[in-house]
Structures are given as C-alpha cells and as structure tokens.
MIVEX-104129 format. One record per residue (C-alpha): residue in one letter; x, y, z. Coordinates in steps of 0.25 Angstrom, whole numbers, padded with zeros to 4 digits, always signed. Layout:
residues N
AXYZ/...
***
This chain:
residues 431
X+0000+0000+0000/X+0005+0014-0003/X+0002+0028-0002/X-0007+0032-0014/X-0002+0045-0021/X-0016+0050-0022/X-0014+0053-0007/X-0014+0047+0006/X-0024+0036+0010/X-0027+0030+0025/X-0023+0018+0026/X-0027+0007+0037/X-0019+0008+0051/X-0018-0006+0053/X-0012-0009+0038/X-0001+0002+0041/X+0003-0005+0053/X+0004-0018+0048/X+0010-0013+0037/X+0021-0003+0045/X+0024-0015+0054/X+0028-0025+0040/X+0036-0015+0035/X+0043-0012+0048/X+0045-0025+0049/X+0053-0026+0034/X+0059-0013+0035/X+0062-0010+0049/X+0076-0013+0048/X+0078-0009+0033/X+0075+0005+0041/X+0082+0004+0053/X+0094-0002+0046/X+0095+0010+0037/X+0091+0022+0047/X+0102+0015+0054/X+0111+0017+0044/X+0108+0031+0042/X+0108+0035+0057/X+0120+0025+0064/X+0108+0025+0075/X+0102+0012+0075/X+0093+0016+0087/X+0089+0030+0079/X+0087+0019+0068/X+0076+0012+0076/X+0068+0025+0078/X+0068+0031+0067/X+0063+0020+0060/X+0052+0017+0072/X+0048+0031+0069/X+0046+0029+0054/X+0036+0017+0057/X+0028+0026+0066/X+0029+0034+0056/X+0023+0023+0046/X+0012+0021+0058/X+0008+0036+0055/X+0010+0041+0041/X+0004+0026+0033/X-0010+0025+0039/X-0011+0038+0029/X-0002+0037+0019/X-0002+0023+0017/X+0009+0013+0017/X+0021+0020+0006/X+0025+0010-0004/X+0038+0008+0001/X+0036+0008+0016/X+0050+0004+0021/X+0057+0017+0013/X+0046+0025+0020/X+0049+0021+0035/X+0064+0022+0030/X+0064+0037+0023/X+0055+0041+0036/X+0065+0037+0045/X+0075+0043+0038/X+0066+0055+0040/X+0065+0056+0053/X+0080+0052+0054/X+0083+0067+0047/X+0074+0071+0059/X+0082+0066+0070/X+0095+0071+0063/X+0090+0085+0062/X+0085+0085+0076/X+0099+0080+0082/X+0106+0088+0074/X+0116+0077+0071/X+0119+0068+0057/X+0117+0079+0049/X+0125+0073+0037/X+0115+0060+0039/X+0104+0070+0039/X+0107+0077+0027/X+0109+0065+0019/X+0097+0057+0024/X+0089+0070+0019/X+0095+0068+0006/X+0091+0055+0004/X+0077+0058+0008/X+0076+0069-0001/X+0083+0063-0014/X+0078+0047-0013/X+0065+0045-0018/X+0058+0033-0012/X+0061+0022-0022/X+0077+0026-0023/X+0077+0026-0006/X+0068+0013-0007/X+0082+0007-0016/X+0091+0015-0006/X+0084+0008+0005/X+0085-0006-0001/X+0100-0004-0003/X+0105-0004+0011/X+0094-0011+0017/X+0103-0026+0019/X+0116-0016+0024/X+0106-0009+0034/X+0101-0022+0040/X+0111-0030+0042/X+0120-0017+0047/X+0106-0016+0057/X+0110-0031+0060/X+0123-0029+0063/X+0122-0014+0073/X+0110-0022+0080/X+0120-0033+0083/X+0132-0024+0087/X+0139-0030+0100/X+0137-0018+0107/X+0124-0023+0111/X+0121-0036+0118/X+0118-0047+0112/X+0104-0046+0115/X+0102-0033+0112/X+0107-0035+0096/X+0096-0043+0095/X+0084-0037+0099/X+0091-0025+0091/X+0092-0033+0080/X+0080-0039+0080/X+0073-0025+0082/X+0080-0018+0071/X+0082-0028+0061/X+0070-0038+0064/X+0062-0027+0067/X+0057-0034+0078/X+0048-0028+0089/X+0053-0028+0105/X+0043-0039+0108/X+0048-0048+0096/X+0063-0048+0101/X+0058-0050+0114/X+0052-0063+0111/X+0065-0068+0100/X+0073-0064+0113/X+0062-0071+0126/X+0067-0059+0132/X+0058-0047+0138/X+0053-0035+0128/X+0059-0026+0137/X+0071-0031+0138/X+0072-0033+0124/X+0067-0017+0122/X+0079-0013+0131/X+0088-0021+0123/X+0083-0014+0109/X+0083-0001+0116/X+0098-0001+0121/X+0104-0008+0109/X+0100+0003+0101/X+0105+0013+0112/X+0118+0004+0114/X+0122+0004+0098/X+0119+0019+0096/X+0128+0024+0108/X+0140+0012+0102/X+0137+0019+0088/X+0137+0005+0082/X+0140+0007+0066/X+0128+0003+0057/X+0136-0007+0049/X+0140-0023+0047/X+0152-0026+0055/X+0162-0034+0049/X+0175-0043+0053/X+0174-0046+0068/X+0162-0040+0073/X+0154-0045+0062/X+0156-0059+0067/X+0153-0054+0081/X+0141-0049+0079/X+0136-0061+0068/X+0131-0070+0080/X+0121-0058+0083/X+0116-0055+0071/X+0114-0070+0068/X+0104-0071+0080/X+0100-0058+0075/X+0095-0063+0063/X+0090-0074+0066/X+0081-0070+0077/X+0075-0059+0066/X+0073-0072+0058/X+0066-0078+0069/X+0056-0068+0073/X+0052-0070+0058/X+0051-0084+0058/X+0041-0084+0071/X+0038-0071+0075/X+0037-0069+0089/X+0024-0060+0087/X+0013-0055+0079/X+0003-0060+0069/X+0013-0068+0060/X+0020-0081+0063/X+0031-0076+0054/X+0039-0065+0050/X+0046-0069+0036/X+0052-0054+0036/X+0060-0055+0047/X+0063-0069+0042/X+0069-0063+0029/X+0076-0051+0035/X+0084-0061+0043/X+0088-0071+0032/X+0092-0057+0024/X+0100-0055+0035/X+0105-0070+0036/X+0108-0070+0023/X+0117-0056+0023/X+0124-0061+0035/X+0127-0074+0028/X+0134-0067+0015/X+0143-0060+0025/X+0147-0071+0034/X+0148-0083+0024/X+0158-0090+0034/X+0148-0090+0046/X+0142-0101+0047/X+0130-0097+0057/X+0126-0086+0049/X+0122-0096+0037/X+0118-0105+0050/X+0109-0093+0052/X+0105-0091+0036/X+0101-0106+0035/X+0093-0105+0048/X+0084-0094+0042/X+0085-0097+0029/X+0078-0114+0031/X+0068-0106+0043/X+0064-0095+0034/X+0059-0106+0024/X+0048-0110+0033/X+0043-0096+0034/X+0031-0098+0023/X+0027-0112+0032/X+0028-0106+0042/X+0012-0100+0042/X+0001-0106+0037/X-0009-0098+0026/X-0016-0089+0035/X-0002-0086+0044/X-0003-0099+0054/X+0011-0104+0059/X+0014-0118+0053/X+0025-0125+0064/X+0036-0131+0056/X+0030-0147+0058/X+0018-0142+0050/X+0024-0133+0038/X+0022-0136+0024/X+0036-0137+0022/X+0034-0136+0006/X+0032-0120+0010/X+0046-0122+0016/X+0056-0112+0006/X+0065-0121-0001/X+0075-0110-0005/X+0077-0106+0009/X+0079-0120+0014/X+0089-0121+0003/X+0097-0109+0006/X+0095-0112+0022/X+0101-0126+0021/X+0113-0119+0012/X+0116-0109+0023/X+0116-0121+0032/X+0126-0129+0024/X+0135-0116+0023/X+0134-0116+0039/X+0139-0129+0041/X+0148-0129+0029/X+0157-0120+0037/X+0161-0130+0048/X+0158-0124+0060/X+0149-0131+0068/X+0134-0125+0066/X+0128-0112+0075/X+0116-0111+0082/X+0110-0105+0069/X+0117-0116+0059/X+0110-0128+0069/X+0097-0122+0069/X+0098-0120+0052/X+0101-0135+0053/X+0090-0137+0063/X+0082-0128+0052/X+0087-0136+0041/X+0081-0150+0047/X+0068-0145+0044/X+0071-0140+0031/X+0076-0153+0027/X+0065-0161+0031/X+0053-0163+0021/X+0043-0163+0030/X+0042-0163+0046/X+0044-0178+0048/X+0056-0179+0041/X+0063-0167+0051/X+0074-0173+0056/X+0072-0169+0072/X+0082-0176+0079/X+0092-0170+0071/X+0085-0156+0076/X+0084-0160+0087/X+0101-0161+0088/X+0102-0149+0081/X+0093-0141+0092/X+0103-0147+0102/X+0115-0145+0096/X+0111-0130+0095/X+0106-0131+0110/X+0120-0132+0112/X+0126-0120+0104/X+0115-0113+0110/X+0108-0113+0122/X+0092-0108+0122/X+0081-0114+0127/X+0074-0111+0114/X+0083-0119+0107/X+0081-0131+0117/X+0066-0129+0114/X+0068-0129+0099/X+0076-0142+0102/X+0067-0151+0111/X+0055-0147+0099/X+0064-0155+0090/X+0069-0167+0103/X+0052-0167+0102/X+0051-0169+0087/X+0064-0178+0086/X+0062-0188+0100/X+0047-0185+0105/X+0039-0174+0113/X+0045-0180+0125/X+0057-0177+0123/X+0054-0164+0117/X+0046-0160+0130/X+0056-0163+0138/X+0064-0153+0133/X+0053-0142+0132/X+0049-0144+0146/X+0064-0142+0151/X+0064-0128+0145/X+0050-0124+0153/X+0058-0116+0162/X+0068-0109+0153/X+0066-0094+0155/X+0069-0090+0141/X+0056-0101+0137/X+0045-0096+0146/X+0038-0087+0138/X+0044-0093+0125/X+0031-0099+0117/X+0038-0110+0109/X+0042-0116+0123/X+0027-0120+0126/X+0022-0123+0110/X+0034-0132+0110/X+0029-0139+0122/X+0014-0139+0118/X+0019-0147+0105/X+0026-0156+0112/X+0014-0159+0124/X+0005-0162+0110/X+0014-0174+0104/X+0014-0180+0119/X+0000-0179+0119/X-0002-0169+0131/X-0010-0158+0125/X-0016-0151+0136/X-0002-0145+0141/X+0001-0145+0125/X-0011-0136+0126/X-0007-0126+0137/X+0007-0124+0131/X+0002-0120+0118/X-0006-0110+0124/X+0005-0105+0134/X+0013-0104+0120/X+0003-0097+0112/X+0003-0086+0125/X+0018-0084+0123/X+0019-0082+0109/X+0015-0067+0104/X+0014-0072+0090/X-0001-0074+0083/X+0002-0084+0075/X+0009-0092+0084/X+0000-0090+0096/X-0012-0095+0088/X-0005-0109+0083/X-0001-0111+0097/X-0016-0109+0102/X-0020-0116+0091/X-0010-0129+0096/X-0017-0126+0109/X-0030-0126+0105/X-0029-0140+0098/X-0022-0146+0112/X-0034-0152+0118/X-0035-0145+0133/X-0045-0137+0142/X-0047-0122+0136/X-0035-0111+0140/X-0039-0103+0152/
***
C-alpha cells in the first residue's frame, strides 16, 4: 500500500501497526547498523531509529504506508539525527554532509545507496554488540536487540533470565561501548577470533527465536531465521579455517529446512514426529550436510554447534521418522552434554534416551531435572514430560503438565497445541 498522489487518504490503525512492526522487524538493524555508522554512537543509533518508528505510528495512519518504508524510517532518522547535531553544536562536518545527501538523493538512488552498505552495517553492528568490553551477557542481549531486533521480554525468555535484569544489561551495554568509543568496524587478526565465539552464540540465538518464537501469534519467524543464516554465511566466507563457524552454518542451514513443515495451513505448529518431511527443502539440506563435511573435514574434534549439526543431520537423513537413528542421538546429546554443561541440553538428551530405550528411561532423566532453577519456568520441561507420562500410559498427570506447560509459554501458537495435547488427555476439567 502507498500513499496516492491524489492526496492523503486515512488509513486503518491496526493495519499501520502491523505493518510498522513487520517492517521494523526486517529493517530495524539495516537502520540501526547505518545510523551507527554515521553517528559512531550506537546507543544515539538505537534512539534515533526508536524515534523514526514513532514517527511511522504517527504520520502513516494519514498518509498511508510509503512504497519504500525502510528508506522512509531511514531518511527520518537521518533527519532528526541533523536535529540532534545542531542542537549540541558538535559534528558539524557529519552534519553538513548528512544535509547533502538529504537534499541531492532522491529516494530511489538513496533506496540503492542503502542496499550498498547494508551487509557491511550489519555485520559491523555484530561485531561492536560483541565488543569484550561488555560481558558476555550483555553482548547478547545487545546483539539480540539491535541486530534481531528482538524485544526486552524475548531476550528474556532465550536467556531464562529476568526482564529487568535483561533491560539493565541493554541499558549499560549501550552506556558502556559509548564511554569506550568502541569503533563501528569488523576487527580483524587476534581479536577477531576472540570475539567469534560470541558472535556465533550471537547468531544462533537470532536463528532460534526464528525458529520457535518465544511469543506472539506466529509459531515461526523465517525472517529472523534468514537474517541469521545471512549472517552465518558471511561469517563462513571470512573464517573458512574454522570449523565451528561452518558447524554453526550447517546447524541452520538442515534447521532452517524444516521451516515450511513447521506450520500447518492455517499457521498450527506440526512437531517434527508429525512433518511432511516431503515439504522438507532439499537444497538446504544439501548445503547444510556440505557445511557439516567442511566441519569435520578440518580434524579437530566437532564443537557444540558442529555436534548438534550432526544431531541435525540424523534427522535430515532419515526418510521418514521411524527410520531416525535415536540412539546414535542420543550419544551425540551426551557427548555435547559433556563440552557443555546445561540442563536444557540434558533435556534435549533424555527426549532422544526416551525415543531410542523407552519412556522409562526418558523420564528418568526429566524427573532429575524438576528441581534445576534455570528449568522451573522453562515450558518444554513439563511438554516433554506430558509426552512421556502419554506413552506410559499415565494420562491424567500427562494432562496437568501440558496445561502447567501451556501456562509458561507466551506464544499462541504453542500454547494452543499444548492445550490441545491437554484436552485430548482424558482427566477431570482444569480448575
């Protein structure tokens, strides 16, 4: 929708929210990467493009949504950016020459200028979110922020940490790399292997929040999804020695291929036992299971991203679910397990001890994980145990874990298929 050139017409609030929220969540950190650039601020970065979606929330219920909406929020930033220059009376060389490129660029040539920096930007925006002058904490939920564009409740539920202490983290990340004037660029040598563990996490926790998002109406994100294979797939070009970066690649790229099974026709998750796996993208499988062979082609011993990649490719490899090999999973969850630690990795391995040995032993393994701090309010720690009371036949407390699950989870879609699960456990009626 565009604005007609026979003037202004109203259009529906509702339809410019939904439609600002899309395109912030495409463009938010195209814009953030290049305001970035132009200020050296990445916190100034932040609110200037905050202001120019309030800015959207204001001016498109009128003027309808422009044709290019990214360049919009971009030039408006750039706008008030001037603004804030003028007013401090500092930068006034990056003033003048922001104003002449406002006022020579028409909106096609700026829309091409835009799509020529837009890679360096976000990458660069990577790289300062994961600075070591923060803590390792704080380059996530940084990261996550700017370059997922990720709200403070999402990071808070990929971390199983507090929304407030996640908001603080953002809050003195920002303060922390302004008062360090931390350069807007890739490193390189030394401290860009340093700083490549982070952005891998990085990355890949952006690719999660795709892949089941943690809120909302949609069960999936594919945009989020494909920003962080983009991302992936840089990285990969400039570290072809590493072998967890294509560890990393390969874990995506066979993930990201279950994306269109995911969701059924009207939106409904489909768990992985019950995809179509004809719907599952070939191509991607292919170029995931390459990335996993340059991975383990480079003889070190596989990462915590190159094991789950082969995790991921044990499903990718199997034509239908009965042929998955689970016990060889199962191995795999252990030996990751040991490289490292988490309860939510003991989970993932006692779902496949459950598939490959029985629900027995499965449970066994859930029920030891009951009292884990990080796991209380964690909803995949009472679905999993659900499934497993249903194969032993025990469906009453199947029942009350689905609906404890289906409590937890602040996504729609998900909550509704574990009520669903609930509702087809016979049982007396929730109070």
């Amino acid at each position: 929708m565009s604005t007609s050139s026979a003037g202004p017409a109203a259009v529906d609030p509702d339809v410019v929210r939904r439609t600002v929220d899309a395109v912030w969540r495409m463009e938010s950190a195209k814009l953030i990467g290049a305001l970035t650039r132009v200020t050296g601020d990445v916190g100034l970065a932040e609110e200037l493009a905050q202001d120019a979606l309030v800015a959207a929330l204001e001016r498109w219920p009128e003027t309808g949504v422009p044709a290019r909406p990214g360049a919009w929020l971009t030039a408006t930033a750039k706008h008030r950016a001037i603004d804030v220059f003028r007013r401090a009376r500092r930068l006034a060389d990056r003033t003048e020459q922001l104003g002449r490129e406002l006022v020579e660029a028409e909106e096609p040539d700026w829309a091409a200028a835009l799509d020529e920096v837009v890679a360096d930007d976000v990458l660069r925006l990577v790289f300062i979110s994961c600075h070591p002058v923060l803590a390792r904490e704080a380059r996530v939920a940084l990261t996550l922020r700017l370059v997922g564009g990720l709200t403070t409740p999402e990071i808070a539920r990929a971390f199983l940490a507090p929304e407030a202490t996640v908001a603080q983290r953002i809050v003195r990340a920002k303060r922390t790399l302004t008062a360090a004037r931390v350069p807007f660029e890739v490193p390189s040598g030394p401290e860009f292997t340093a700083r490549l563990s982070s952005v891998l996490e990085v990355v890949y926790l952006v690719f999660n929040e795709g892949y089941a998002a943690t809120g909302g109406a949609d069960w999936t994100r594919p945009d989020l999804c494909a920003e962080a294979l983009r991302l992936g797939r840089v990285l990969a070009e400039l570290t072809p020695g590493e072998p967890e970066v294509h560890g990393l690649v390969a874990l995506m790229e066979i993930q990201a291929s279950r994306l269109g099974a995911r969701t059924g026709p009207g939106g409904e998750p489909v768990l992985l036992l019950d995809q179509d796996r004809g719907r599952w993208d070939r191509v991607l499988i292919g170029r995931g299971l390459a990335a996993l062979e340059r991975a383990t082609g480079s003889g070190r011993a596989l990462g915590p991203y190159g094991l789950q990649a082969a995790i991921a490719a044990c499903h990718a490899r199997a034509r239908t679910a009965a042929e998955t090999d689970w016990a060889r999973i199962a191995a795999l969850y252990e030996a990751l397990a040991e490289l490292t630690p988490s309860p939510v990795v003991e989970l993932n391995r006692a779902v496949a001890v459950g598939m490959a040995y029985g629900p027995t032993a499965g449970l066994e393994l859930v029920d030891a994980l009951t009292g884990v701090p990080a796991l209380q309010r964690y909803h995949l720690l009472p679905s999993v145990r659900g499934d497993l009371l249903v194969k032993l036949g025990r469906p009453a407390e199947a029942r009350t874990e689905f609906l404890r699950a289906a409590s937890l989870t602040r996504n729609e879609r998900e909550q509704a298929l574990l009520l669903n699960r609930a509702t087809a456990c016979p049982g007396p009626p929730p109070g």
